[in-house]
C-alpha positions as CSV (number, residue, x, y, z in Angstrom):
1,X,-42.9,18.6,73.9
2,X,-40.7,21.0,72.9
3,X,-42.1,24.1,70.1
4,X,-39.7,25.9,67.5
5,X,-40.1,28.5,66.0
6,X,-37.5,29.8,63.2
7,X,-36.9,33.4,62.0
8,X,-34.6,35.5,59.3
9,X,-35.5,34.0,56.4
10,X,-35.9,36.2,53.1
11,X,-34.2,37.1,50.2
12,X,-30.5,38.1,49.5
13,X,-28.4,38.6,46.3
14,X,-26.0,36.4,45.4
15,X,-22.6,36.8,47.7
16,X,-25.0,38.3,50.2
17,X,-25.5,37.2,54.2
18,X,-28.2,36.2,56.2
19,X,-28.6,34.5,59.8
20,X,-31.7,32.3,60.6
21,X,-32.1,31.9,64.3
22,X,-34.7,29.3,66.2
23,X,-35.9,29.8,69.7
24,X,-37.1,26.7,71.3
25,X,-39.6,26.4,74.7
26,X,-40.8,23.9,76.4
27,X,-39.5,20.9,77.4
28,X,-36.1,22.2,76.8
29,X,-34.0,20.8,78.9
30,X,-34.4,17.7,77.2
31,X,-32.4,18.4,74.2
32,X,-29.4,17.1,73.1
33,X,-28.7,17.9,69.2
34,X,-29.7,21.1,67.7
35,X,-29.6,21.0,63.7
36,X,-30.8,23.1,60.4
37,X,-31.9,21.0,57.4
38,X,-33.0,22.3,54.3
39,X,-35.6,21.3,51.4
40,X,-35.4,23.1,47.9
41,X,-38.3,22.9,45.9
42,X,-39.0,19.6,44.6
43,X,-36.4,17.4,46.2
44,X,-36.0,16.0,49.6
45,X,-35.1,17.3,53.0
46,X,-31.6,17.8,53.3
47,X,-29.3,18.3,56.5
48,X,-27.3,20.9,56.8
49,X,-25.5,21.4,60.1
50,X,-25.6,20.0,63.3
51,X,-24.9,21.6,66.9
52,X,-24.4,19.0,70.0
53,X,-25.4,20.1,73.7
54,X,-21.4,20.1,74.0
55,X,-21.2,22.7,70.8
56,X,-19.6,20.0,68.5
57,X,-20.8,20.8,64.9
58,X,-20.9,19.0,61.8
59,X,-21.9,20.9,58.2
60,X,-22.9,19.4,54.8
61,X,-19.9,19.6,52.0
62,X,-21.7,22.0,50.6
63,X,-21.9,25.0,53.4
64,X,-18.5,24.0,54.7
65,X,-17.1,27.3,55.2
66,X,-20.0,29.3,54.1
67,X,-22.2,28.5,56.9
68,X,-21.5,28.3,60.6
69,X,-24.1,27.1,63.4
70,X,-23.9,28.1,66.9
71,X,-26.3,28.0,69.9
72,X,-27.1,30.2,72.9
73,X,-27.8,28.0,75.7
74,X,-29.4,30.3,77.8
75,X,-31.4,31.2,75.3
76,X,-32.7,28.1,73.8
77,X,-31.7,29.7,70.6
78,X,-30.1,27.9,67.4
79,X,-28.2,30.4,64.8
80,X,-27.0,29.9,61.4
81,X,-24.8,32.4,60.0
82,X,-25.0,32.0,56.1
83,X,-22.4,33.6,54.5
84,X,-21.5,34.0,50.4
85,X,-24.8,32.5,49.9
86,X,-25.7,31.5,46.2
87,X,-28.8,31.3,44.0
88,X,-28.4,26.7,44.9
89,X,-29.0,28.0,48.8
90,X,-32.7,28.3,48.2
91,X,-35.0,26.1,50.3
92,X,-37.1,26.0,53.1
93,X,-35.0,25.9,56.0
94,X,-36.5,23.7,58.8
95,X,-34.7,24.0,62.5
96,X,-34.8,20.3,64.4
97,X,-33.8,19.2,67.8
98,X,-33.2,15.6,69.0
99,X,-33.9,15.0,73.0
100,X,-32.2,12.6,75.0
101,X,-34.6,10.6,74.4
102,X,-34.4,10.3,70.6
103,X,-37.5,12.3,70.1
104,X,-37.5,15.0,67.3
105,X,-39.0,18.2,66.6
106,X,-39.5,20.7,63.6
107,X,-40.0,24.1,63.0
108,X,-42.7,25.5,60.9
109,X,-39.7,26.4,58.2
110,X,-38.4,30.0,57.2
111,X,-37.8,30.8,53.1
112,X,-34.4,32.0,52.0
113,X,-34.2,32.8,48.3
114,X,-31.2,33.7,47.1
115,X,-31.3,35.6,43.4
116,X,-30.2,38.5,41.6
């Protein structure tokens, strides 16, 4: 089992920055990929970067170069850096991991509304 739990959510201008970070525990040295996905109100879940145990990443079209993804090994810890964020950004933002044994987990979700 491994437990998330996500943080750093809120509400930013337009242009503005914020950084959501998720601290995993448990059975963590089972996992492999470390992502952020997204769901906006009334549509689906989205992906919307991706983190390998190697640190390759992988972003969405639509955060490439706004957003970057990193990840603290010794911390368990997953970041996103959102940068020049804008008012289509808004959505529950859900951190996942995939183990090495194809099993996945979700966080609880964190809110980031983005409006002037």
């Amino acid at each position: 089992q491994v437990q998330l739990v996500e943080s750093g959510g809120g509400l930013m201008q337009p242009g503005g920055s914020l950084r959501l970070s998720c601290a995993a525990s448990g059975s963590i040295f089972s996992i492999n990929v470390m992502a952020w996905y997204r769901q906006a109100p009334g549509q689906g879940r989205d992906l919307v970067a991706t983190i390998t145990s190697g640190g390759s990443t992988n972003y969405a079209d639509s955060v490439k170069g706004r957003f970057a993804i990193s990840r603290d090994n010794a911390k368990n810890t997953v970041y996103l850096q959102m940068n020049s964020l804008k008012p289509e950004d808004t959505a529950v933002y859900y951190c996942n991991v995939l183990t090495k044994k194809s099993l996945t987990y979700w966080g609880q979700g964190t809110q980031v509304t983005v409006s002037s």
